[in-house]
ZAKERO-507721 format. One record per atom (N, C-alpha, C, CB): residue number from 1; atom name; residue in three letters; x, y, z; chain. Coordinates in Angstrom, 3 decimals, always signed. Glycine has a CB too. Example, Ala and Ser with C-alpha at 12.3 -4.5 7.8 and 13.67 -1.06 7.14 Angstrom:
! residues 2
[lumvex 1, 'N', 'Ala', [+13.190, -5.690, +7.800], 'A'];
[lumvex 1, 'CA', 'Ala', [+12.300, -4.500, +7.800], 'A'];
[lumvex 1, 'C', 'Ala', [+13.200, -3.300, +7.800], 'A'];
[lumvex 1, 'CB', 'Ala', [+11.308, -4.473, +9.046], 'A'];
[lumvex 2, 'N', 'Ser', [+12.850, -2.250, +7.080], 'A'];
[lumvex 2, 'CA', 'Ser', [+13.670, -1.060, +7.140], 'A'];
[lumvex 2, 'C', 'Ser', [+12.900, +0.030, +7.870], 'A'];
[lumvex 2, 'CB', 'Ser', [+14.084, -0.598, +5.725], 'A'];
***
This chain:
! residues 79
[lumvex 1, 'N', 'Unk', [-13.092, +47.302, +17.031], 'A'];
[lumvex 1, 'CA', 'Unk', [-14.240, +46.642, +16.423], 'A'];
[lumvex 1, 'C', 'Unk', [-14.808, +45.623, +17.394], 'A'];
[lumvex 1, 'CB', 'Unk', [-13.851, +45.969, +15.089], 'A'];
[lumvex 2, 'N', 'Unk', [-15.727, +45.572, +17.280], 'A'];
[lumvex 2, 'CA', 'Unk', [-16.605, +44.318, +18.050], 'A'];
[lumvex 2, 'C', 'Unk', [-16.962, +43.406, +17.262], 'A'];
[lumvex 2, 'CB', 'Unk', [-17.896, +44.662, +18.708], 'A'];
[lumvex 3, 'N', 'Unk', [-16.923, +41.979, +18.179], 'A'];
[lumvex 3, 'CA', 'Unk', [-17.239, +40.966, +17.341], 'A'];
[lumvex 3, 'C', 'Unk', [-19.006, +40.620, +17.372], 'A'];
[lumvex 3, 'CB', 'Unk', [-16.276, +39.710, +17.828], 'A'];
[lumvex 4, 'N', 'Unk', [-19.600, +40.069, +16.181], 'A'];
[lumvex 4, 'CA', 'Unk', [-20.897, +40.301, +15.781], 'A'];
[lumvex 4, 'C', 'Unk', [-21.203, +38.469, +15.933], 'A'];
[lumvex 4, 'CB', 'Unk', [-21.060, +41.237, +14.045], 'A'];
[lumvex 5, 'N', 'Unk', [-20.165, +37.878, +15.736], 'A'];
[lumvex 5, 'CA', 'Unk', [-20.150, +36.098, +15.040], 'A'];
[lumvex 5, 'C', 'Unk', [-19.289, +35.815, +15.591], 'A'];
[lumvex 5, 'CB', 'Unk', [-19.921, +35.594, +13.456], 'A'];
[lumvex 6, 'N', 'Unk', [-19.119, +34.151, +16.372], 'A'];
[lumvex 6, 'CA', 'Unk', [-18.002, +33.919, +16.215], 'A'];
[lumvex 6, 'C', 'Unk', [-18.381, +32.312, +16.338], 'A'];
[lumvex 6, 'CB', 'Unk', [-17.000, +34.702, +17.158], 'A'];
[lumvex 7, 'N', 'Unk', [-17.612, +31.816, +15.507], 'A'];
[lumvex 7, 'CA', 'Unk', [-17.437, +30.093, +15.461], 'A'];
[lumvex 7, 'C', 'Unk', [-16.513, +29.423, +15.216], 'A'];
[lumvex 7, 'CB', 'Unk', [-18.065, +29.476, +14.707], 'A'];
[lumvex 8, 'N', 'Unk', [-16.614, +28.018, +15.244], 'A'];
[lumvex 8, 'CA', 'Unk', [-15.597, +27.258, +14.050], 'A'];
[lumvex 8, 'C', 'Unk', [-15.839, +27.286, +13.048], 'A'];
[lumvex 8, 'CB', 'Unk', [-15.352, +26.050, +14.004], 'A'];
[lumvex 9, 'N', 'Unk', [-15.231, +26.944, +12.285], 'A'];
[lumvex 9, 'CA', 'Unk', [-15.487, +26.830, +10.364], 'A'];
[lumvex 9, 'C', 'Unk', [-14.564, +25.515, +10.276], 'A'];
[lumvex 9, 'CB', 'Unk', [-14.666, +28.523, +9.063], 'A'];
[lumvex 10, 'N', 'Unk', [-15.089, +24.597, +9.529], 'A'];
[lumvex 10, 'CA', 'Unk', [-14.092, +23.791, +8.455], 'A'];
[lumvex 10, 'C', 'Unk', [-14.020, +23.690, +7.390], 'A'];
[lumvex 10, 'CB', 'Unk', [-14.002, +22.814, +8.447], 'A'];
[lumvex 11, 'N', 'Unk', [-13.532, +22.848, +6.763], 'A'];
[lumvex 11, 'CA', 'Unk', [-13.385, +22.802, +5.293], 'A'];
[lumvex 11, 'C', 'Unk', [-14.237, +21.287, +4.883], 'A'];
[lumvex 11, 'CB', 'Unk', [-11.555, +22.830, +4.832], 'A'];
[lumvex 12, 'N', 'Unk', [-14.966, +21.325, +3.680], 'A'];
[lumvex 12, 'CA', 'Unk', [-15.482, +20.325, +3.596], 'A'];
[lumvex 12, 'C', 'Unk', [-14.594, +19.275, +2.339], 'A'];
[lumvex 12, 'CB', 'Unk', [-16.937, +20.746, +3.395], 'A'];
[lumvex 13, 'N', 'Unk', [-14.654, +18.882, +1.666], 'A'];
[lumvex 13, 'CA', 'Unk', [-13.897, +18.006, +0.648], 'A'];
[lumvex 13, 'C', 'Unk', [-13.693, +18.507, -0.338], 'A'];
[lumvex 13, 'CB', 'Unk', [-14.379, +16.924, +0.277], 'A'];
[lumvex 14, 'N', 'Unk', [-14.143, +19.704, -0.657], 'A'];
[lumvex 14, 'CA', 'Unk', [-13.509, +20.405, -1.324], 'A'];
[lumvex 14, 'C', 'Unk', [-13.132, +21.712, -1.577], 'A'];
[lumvex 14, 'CB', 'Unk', [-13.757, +20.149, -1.895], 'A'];
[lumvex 15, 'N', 'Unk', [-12.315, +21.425, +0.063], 'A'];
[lumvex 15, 'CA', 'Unk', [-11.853, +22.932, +0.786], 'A'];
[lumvex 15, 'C', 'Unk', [-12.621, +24.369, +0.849], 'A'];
[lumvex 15, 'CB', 'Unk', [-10.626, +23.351, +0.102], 'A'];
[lumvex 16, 'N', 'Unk', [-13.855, +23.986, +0.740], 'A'];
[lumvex 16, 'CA', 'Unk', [-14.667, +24.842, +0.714], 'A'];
[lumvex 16, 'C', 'Unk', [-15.428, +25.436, +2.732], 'A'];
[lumvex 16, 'CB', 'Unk', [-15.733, +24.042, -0.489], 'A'];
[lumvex 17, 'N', 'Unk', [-15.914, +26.642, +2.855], 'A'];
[lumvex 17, 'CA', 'Unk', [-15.543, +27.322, +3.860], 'A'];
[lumvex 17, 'C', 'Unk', [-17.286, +27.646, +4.000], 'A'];
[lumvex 17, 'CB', 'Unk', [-14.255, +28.583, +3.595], 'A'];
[lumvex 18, 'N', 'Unk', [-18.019, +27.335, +4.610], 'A'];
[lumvex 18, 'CA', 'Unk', [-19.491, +28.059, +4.663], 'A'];
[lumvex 18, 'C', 'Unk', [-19.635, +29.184, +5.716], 'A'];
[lumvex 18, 'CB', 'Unk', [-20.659, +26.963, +5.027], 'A'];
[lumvex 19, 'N', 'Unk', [-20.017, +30.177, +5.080], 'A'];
[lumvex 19, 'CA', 'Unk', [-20.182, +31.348, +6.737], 'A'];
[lumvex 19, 'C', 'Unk', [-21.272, +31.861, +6.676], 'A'];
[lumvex 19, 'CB', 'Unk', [-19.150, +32.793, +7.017], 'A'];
[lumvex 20, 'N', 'Unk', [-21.812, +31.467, +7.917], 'A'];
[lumvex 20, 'CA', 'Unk', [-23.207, +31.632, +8.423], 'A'];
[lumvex 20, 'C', 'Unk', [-23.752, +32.906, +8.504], 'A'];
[lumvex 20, 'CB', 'Unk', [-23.337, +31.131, +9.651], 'A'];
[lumvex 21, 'N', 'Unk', [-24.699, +32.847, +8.216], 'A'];
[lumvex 21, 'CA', 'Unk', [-25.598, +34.701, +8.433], 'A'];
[lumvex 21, 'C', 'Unk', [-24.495, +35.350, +8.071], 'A'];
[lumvex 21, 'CB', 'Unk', [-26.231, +35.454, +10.285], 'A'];
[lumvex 22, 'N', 'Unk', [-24.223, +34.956, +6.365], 'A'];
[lumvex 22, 'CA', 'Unk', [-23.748, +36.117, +5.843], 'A'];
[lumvex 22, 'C', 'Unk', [-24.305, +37.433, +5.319], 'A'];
[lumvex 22, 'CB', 'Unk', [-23.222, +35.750, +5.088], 'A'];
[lumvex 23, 'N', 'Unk', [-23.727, +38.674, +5.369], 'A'];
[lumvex 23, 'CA', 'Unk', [-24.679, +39.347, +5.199], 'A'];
[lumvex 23, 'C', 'Unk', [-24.811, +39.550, +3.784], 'A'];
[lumvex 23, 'CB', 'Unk', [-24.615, +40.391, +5.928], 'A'];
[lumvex 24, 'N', 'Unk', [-23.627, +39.549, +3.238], 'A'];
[lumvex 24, 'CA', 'Unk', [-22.973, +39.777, +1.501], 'A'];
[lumvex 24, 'C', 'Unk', [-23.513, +38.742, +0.726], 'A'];
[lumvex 24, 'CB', 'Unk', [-21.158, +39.626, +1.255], 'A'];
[lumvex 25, 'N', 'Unk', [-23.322, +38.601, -0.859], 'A'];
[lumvex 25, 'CA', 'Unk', [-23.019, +37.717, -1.414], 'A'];
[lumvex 25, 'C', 'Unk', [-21.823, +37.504, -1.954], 'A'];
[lumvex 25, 'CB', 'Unk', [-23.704, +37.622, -2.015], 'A'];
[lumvex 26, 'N', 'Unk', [-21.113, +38.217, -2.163], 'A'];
[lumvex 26, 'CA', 'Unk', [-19.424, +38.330, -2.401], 'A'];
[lumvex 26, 'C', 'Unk', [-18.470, +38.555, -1.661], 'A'];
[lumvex 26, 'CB', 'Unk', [-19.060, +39.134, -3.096], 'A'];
[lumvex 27, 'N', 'Unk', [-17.516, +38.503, -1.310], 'A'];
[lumvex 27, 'CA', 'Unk', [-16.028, +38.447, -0.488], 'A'];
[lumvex 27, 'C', 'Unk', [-14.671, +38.648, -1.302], 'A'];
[lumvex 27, 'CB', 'Unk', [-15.847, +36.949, +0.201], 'A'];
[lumvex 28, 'N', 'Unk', [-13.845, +39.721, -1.818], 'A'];
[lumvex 28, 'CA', 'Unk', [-12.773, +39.469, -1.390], 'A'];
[lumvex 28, 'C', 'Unk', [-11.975, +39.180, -0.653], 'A'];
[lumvex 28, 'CB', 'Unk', [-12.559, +39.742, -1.482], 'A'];
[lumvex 29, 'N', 'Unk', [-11.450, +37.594, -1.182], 'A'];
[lumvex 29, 'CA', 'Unk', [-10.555, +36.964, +0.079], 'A'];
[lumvex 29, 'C', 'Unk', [-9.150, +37.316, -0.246], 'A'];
[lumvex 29, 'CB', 'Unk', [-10.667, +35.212, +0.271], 'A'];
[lumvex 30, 'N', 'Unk', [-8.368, +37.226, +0.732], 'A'];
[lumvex 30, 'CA', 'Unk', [-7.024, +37.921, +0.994], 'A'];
[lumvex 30, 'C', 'Unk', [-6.231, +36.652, +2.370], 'A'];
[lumvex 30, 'CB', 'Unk', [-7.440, +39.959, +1.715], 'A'];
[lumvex 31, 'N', 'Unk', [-5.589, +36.035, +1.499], 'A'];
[lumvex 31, 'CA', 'Unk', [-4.976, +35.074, +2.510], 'A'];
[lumvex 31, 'C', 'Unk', [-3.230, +35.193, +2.356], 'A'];
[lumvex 31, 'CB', 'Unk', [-5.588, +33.380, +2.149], 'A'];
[lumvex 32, 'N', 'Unk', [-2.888, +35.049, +3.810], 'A'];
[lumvex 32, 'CA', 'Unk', [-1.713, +35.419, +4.268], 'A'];
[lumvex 32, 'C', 'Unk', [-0.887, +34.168, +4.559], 'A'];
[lumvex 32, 'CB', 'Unk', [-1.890, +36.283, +5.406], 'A'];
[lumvex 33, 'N', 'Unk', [+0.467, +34.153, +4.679], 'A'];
[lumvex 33, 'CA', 'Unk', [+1.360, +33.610, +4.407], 'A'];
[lumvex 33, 'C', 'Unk', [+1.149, +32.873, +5.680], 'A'];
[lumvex 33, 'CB', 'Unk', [+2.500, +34.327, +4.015], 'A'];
[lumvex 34, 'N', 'Unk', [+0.804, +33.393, +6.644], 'A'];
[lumvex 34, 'CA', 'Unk', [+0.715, +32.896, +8.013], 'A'];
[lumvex 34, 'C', 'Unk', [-0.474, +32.059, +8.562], 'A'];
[lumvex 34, 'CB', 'Unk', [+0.799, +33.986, +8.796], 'A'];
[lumvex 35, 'N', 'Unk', [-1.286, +32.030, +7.739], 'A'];
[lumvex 35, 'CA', 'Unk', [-2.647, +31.166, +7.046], 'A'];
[lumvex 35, 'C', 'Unk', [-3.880, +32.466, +7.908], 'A'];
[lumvex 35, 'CB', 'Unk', [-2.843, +28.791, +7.838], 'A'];
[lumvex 36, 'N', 'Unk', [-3.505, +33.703, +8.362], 'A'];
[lumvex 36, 'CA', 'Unk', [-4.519, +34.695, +8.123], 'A'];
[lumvex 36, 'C', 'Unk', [-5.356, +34.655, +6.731], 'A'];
[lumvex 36, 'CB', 'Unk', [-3.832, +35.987, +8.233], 'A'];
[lumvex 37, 'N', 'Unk', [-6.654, +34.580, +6.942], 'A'];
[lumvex 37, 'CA', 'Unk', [-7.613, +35.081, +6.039], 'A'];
[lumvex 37, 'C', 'Unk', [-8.226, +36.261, +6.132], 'A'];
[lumvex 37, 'CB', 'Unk', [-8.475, +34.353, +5.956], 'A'];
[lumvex 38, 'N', 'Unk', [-8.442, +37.361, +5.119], 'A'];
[lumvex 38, 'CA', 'Unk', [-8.877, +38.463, +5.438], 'A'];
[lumvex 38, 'C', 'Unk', [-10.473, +38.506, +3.843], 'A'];
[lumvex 38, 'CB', 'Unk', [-7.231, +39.766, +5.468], 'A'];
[lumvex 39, 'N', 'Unk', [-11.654, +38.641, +4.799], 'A'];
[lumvex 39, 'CA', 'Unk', [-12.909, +38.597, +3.513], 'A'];
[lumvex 39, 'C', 'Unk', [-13.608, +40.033, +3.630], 'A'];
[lumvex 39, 'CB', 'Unk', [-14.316, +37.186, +3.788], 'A'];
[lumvex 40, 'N', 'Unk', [-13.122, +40.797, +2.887], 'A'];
[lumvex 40, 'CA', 'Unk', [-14.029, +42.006, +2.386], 'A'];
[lumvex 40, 'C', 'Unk', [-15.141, +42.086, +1.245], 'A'];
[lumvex 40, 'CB', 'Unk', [-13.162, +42.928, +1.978], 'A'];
[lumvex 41, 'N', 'Unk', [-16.481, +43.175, +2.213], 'A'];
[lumvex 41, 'CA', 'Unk', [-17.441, +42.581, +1.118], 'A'];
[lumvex 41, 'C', 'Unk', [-17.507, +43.464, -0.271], 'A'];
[lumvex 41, 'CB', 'Unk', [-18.995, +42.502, +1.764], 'A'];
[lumvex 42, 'N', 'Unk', [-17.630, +42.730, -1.187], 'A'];
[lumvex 42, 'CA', 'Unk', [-17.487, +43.035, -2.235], 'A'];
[lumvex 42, 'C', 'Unk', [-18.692, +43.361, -3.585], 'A'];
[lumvex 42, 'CB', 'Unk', [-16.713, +42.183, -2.341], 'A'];
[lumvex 43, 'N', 'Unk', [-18.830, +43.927, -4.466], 'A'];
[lumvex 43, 'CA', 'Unk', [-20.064, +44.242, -5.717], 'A'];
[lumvex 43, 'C', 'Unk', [-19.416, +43.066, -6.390], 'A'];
[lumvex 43, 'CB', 'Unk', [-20.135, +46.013, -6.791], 'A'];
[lumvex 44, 'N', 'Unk', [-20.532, +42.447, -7.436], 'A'];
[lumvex 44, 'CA', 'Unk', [-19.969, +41.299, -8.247], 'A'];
[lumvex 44, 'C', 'Unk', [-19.410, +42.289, -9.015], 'A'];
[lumvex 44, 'CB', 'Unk', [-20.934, +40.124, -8.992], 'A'];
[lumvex 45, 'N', 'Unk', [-19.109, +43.050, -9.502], 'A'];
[lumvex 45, 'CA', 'Unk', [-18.536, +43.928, -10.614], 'A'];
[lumvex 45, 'C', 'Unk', [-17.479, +45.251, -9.963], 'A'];
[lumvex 45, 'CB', 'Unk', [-19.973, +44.613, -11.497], 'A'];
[lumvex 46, 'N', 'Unk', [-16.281, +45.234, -9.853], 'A'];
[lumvex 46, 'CA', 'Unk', [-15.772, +46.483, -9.097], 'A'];
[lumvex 46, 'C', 'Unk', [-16.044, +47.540, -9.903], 'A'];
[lumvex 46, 'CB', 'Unk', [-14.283, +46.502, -8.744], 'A'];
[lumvex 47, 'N', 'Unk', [-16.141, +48.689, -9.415], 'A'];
[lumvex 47, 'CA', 'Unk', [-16.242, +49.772, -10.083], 'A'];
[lumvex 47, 'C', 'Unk', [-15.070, +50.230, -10.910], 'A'];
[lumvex 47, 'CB', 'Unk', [-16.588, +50.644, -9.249], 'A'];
[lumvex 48, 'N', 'Unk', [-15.178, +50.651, -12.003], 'A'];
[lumvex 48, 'CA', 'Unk', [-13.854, +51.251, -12.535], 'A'];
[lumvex 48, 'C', 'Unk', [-14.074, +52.367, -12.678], 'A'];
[lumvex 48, 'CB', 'Unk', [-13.280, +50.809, -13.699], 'A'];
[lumvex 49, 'N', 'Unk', [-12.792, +53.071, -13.136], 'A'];
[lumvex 49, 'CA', 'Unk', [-12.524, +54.153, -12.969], 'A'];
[lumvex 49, 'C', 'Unk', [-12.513, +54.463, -15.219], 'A'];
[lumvex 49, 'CB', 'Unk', [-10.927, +54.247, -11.699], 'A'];
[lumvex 50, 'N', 'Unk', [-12.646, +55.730, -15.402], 'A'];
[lumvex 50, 'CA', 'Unk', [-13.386, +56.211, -16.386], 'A'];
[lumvex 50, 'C', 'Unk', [-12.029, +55.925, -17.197], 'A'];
[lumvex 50, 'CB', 'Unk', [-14.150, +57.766, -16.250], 'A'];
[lumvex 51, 'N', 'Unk', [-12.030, +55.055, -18.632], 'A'];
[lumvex 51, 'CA', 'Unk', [-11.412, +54.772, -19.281], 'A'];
[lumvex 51, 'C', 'Unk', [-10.635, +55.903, -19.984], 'A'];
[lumvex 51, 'CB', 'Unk', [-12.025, +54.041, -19.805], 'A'];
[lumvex 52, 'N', 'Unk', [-9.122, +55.260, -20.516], 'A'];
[lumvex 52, 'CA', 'Unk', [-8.442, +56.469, -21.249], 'A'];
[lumvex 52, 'C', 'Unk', [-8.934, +57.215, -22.641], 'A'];
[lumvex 52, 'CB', 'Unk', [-7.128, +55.991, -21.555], 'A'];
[lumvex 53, 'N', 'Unk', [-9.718, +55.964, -23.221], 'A'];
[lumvex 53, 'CA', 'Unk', [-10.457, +56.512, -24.139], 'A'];
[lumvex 53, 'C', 'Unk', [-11.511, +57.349, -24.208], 'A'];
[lumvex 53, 'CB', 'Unk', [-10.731, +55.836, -24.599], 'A'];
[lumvex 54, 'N', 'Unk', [-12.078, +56.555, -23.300], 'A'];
[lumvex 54, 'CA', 'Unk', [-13.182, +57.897, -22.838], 'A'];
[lumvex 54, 'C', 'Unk', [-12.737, +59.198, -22.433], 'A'];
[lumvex 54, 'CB', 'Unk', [-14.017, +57.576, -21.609], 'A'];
[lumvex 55, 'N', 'Unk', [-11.720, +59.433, -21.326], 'A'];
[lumvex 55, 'CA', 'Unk', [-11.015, +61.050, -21.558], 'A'];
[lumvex 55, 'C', 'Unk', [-10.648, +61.286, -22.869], 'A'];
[lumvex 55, 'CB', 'Unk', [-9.610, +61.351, -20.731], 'A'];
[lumvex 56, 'N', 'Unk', [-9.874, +60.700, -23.794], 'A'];
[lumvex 56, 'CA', 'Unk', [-9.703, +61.337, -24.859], 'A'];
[lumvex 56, 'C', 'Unk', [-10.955, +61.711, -25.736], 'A'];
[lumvex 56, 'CB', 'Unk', [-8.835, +60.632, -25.493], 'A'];
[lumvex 57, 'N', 'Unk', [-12.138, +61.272, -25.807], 'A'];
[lumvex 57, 'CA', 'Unk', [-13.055, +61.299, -26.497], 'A'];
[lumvex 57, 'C', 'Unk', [-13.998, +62.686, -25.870], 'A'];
[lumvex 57, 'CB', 'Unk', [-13.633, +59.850, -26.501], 'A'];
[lumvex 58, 'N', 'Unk', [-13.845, +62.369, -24.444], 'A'];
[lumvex 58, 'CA', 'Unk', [-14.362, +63.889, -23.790], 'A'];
[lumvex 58, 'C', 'Unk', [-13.476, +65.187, -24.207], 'A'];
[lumvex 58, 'CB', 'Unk', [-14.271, +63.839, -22.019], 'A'];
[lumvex 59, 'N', 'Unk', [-11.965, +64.352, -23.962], 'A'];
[lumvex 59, 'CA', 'Unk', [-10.708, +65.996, -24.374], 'A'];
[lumvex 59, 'C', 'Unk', [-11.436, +66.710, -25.985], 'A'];
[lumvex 59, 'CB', 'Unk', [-8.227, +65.190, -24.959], 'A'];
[lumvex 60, 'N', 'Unk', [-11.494, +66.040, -26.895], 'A'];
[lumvex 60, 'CA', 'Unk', [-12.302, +65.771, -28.378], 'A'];
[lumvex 60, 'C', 'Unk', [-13.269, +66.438, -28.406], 'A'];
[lumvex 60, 'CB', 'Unk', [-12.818, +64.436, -28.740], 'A'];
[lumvex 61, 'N', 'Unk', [-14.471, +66.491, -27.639], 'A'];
[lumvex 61, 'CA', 'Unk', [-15.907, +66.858, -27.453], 'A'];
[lumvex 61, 'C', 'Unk', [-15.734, +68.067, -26.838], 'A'];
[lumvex 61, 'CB', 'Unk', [-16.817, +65.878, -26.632], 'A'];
[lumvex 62, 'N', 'Unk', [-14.907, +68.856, -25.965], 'A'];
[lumvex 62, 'CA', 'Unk', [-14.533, +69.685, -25.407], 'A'];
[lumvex 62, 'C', 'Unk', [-13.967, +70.795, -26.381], 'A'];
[lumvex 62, 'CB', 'Unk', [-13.796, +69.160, -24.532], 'A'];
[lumvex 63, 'N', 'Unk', [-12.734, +69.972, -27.268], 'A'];
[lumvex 63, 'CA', 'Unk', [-12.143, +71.115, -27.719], 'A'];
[lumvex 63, 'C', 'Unk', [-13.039, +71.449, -29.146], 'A'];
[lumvex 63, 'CB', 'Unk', [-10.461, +70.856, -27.916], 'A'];
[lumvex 64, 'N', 'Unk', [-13.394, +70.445, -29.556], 'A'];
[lumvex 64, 'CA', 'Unk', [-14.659, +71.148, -30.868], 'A'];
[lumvex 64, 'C', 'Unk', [-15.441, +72.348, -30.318], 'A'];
[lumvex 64, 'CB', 'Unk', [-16.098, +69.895, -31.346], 'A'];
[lumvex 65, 'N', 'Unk', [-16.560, +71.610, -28.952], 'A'];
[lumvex 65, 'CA', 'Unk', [-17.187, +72.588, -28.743], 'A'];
[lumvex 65, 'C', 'Unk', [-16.606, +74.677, -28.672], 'A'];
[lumvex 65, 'CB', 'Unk', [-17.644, +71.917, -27.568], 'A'];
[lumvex 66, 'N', 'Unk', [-15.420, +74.612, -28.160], 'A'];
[lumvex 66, 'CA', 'Unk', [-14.810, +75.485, -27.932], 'A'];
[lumvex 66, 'C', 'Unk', [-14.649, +76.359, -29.115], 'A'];
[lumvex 66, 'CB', 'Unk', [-13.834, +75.066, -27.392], 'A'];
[lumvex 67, 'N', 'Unk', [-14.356, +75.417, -30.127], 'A'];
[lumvex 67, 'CA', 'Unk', [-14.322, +75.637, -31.821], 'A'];
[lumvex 67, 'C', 'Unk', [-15.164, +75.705, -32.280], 'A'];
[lumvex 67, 'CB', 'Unk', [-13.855, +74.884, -32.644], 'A'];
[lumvex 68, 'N', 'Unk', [-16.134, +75.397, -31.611], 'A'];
[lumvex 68, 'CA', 'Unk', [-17.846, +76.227, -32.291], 'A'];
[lumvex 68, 'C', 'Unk', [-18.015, +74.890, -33.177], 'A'];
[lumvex 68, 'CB', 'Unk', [-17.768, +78.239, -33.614], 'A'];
[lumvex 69, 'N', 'Unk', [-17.699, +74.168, -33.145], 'A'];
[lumvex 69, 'CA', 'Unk', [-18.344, +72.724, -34.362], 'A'];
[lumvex 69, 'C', 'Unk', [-18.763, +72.117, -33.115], 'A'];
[lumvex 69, 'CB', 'Unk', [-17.004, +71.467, -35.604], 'A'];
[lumvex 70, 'N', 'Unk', [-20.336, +72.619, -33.550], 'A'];
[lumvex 70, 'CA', 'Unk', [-21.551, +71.444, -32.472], 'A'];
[lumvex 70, 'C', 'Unk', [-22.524, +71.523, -33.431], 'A'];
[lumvex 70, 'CB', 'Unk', [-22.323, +72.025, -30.619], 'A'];
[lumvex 71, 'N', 'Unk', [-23.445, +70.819, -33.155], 'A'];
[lumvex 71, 'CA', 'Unk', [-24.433, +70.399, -33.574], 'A'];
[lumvex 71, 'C', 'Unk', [-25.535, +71.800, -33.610], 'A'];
[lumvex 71, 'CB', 'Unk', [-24.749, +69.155, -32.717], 'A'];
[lumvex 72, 'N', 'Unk', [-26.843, +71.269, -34.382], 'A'];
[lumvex 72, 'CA', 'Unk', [-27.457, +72.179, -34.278], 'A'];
[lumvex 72, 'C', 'Unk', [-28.287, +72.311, -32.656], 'A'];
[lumvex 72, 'CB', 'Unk', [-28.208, +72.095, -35.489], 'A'];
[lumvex 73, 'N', 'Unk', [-29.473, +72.872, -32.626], 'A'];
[lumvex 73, 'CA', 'Unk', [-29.568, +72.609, -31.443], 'A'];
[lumvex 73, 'C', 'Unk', [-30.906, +72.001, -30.740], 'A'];
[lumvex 73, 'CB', 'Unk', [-29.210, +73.673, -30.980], 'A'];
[lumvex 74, 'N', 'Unk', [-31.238, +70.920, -29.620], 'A'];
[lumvex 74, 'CA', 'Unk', [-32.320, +70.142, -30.075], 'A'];
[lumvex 74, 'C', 'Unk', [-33.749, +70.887, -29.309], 'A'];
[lumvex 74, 'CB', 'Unk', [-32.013, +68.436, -29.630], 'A'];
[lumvex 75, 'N', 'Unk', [-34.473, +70.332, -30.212], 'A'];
[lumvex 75, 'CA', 'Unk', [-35.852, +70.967, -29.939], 'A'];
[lumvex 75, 'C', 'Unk', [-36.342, +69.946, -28.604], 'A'];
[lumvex 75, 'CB', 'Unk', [-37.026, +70.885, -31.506], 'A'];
[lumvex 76, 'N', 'Unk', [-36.747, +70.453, -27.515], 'A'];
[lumvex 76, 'CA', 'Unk', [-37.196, +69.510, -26.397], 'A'];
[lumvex 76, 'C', 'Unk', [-38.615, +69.555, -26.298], 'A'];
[lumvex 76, 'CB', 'Unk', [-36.600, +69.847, -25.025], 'A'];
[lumvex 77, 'N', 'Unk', [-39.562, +70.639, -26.468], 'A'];
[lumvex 77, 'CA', 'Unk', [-40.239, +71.570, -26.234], 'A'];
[lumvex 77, 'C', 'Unk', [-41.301, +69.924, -26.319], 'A'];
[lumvex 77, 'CB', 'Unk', [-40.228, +73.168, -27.281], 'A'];
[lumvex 78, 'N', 'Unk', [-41.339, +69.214, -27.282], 'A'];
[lumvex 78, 'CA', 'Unk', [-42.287, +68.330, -27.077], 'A'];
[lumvex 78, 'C', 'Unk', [-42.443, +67.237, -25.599], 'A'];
[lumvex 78, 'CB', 'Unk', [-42.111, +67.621, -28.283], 'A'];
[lumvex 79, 'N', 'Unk', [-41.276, +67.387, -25.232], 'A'];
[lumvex 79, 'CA', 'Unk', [-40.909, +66.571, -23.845], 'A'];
[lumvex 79, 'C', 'Unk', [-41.850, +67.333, -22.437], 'A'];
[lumvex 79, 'CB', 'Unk', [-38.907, +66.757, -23.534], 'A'];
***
């Protein structure tokens, strides 16, 4: 990797860290025992992964259909 930035940083009074021409607005920080800091950029919201309920509710919707209990069927034709 190549470096893009490089400076000092301090801490101001309330250990707070400013980094310049950031490109993100979020960071997962990841700090190490050895006082390594590691900041990956991050979504304010992580993505998750598709709830258990929701598979069961799809497993549900699946096996009806299979069983022929669906709905009637919708008219689009006005769309």
């Amino acid at each position: 990797m190549q470096v893009v930035n490089n400076y000092i940083a301090h801490t101001d009074s309330k250990k707070r860290i400013t980094l310049r021409k950031s490109k993100f607005k979020y960071y997962d920080v990841k700090e190490y025992d050895n006082g390594c800091l590691v900041l990956e950029p991050r979504e304010l919201v992580k993505p998750k992964d598709v709830s258990n309920k929701a598979l069961e509710v799809m497993d549900e919707s699946i096996a009806n259909f299979e069983k022929g209990k669906v709905s009637a069927p919708v008219d689009l034709s006005d769309f």
